[in-house]
C-alpha positions in Angstrom: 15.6 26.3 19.0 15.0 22.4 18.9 15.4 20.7 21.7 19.0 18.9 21.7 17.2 15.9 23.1 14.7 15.4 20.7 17.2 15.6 18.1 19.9 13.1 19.6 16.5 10.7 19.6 15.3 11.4 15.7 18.8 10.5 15.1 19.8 7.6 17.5 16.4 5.8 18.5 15.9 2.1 17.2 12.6 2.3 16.1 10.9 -0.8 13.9 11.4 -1.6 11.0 14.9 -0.7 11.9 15.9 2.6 10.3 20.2 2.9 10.0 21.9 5.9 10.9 23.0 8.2 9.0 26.5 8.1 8.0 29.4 10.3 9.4 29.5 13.6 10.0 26.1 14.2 9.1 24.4 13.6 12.9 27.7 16.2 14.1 26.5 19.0 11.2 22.9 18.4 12.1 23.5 19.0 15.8 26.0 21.7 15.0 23.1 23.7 12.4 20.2 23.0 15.2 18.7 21.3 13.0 14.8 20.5 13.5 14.2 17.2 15.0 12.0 16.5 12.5 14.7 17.3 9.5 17.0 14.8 11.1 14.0 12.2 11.4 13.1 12.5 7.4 17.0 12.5 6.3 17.3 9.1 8.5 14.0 7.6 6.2 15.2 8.6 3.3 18.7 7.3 4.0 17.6 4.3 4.7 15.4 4.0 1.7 18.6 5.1 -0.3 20.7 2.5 1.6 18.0 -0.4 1.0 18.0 0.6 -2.9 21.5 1.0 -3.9 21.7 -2.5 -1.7 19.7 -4.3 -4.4 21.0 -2.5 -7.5 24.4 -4.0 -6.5 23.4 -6.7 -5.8 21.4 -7.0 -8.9 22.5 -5.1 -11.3 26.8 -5.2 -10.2 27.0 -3.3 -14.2 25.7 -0.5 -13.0 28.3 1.5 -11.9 27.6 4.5 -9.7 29.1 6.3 -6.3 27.3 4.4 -3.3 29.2 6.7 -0.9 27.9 9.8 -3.3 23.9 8.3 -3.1 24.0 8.2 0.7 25.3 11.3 1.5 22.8 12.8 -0.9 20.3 11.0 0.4 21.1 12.1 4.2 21.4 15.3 3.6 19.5 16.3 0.3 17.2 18.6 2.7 19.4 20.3 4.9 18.9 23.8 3.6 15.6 23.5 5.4 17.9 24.2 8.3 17.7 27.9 6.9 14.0 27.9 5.3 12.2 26.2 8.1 8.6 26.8 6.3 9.3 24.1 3.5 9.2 21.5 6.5 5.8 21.9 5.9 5.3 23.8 3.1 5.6 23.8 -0.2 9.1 25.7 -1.4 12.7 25.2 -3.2 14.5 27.9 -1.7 16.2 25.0 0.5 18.0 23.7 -2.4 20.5 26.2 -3.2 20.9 27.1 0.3 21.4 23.4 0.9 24.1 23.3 -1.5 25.9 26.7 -0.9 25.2 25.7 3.5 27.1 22.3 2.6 30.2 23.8 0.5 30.8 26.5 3.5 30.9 23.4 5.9 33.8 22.3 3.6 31.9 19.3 1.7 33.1 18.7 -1.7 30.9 20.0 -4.3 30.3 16.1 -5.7 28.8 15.5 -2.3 26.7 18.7 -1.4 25.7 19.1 -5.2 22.7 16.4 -4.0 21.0 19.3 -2.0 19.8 21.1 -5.4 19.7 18.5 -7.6 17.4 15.8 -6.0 14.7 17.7 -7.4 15.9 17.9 -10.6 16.3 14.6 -11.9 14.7 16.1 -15.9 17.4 18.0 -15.8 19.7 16.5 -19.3 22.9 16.0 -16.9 21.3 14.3 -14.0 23.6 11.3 -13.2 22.6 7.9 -12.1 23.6 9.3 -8.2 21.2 11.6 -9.1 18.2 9.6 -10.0 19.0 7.1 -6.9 18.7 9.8 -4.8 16.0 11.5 -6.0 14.2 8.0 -6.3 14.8 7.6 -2.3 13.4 10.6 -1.7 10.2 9.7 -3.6 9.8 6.4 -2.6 10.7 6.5 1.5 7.1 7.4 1.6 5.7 5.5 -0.8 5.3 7.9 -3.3 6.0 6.3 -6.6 7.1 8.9 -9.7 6.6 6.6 -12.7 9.1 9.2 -15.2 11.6 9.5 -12.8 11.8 5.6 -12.8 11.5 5.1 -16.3 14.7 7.8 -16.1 16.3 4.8 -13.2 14.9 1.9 -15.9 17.0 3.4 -19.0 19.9 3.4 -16.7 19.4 -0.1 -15.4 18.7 -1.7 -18.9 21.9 0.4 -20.9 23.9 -1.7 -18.0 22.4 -4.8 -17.8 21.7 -5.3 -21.6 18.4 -6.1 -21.1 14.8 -4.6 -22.8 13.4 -1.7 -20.5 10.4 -3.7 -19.6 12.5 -6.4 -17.9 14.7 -3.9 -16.0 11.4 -2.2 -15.1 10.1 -5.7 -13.8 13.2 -5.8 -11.5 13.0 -2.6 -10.2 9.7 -2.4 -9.4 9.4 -5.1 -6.9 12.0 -3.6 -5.0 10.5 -0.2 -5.1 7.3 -1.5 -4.3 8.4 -3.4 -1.6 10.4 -0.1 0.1 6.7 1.5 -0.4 5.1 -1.2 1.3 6.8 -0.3 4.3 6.4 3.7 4.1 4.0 4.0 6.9 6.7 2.9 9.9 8.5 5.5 8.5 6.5 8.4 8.3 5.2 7.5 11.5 8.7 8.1 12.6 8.9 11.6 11.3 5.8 12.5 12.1 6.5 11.7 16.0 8.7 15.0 15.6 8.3 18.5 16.0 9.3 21.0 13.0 10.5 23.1 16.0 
């Protein structure tokens, strides 16, 4: 069982660059699934990431609608059915997604909030929604991993709203992507600095 200390740190400590916390209840269900202090560490970066992106796009791109309160919740919990399939920590694995999902419904989430848990790896998939791609494009990009067809998927969506050519969206985009990979080694130093057990 991880240590309720180390856990209370991966989700409280100020560390720099300054990583936000994750939003309500999410530290409560963390602590309450013993989650690893290393799953609440990664959630935090990738929240922030997610945090830091939907920041710009409304303030850059106010046409593009979308559910900011949606994006973050996905974001800070799009892993937690590694709470129940501890190996993909590590390891390769997708059993966490639907487990994520189905562990997120029976804590009484609605499904447009835990739905993020399966589908943040899915962003090909025909119905994936602009929440979608933002928070599978945090999850990408926290580390500075940069998935050029998801973003061209993120591009589309930003030119439809904006009226502009998909190269200029692109433009846009990628300087603030590239600046949230520029600073991807503060934060996997952050998860790194916790155990998976």
């Amino acid at each position: 069982m991880p240590s309720p200390d180390l856990l209370a740190h991966a989700l409280n400590t100020a560390v720099e660059p300054s990583l936000r916390p994750l939003p309500e209840p999410v530290p409560d269900l963390l602590t309450t699934l013993d989650a690893a202090p290393r799953l609440a560490a990664h959630l935090r970066a990738v929240h922030d990431a997610a945090y830091e992106l939907t920041t710009w796009i409304t303030a850059a791109c106010p046409a593009l609608k979308f559910d900011l309160e949606a994006v973050l919740f996905g974001a800070a919990t799009h892993d937690i059915g590694k709470v129940l399939h501890p190996a993909e920590l590590t390891g390769p694995g997708s059993a966490h997604e639907p487990a994520g999902r189905t562990l997120l419904l029976a804590h009484g989430f609605p499904p447009r909030l835990a739905r993020f848990a399966y589908t943040h790896a899915r962003w090909t998939d025909p119905t994936a929604t602009v929440e979608d791609l933002l928070v599978s494009t945090a999850d990408k990009v926290w580390k500075g991993k940069r998935v050029p067809d998801l973003e061209d998927l993120l591009t589309a969506r930003l030119a439809r709203a904006t009226g502009t050519e998909h190269w200029e969206a692109f433009l846009t985009l990628d300087d603030t992507l590239t600046t949230l990979a520029d600073s991807a080694e503060s934060r996997l130093s952050f998860q790194s600095a916790y155990p998976v057990t």
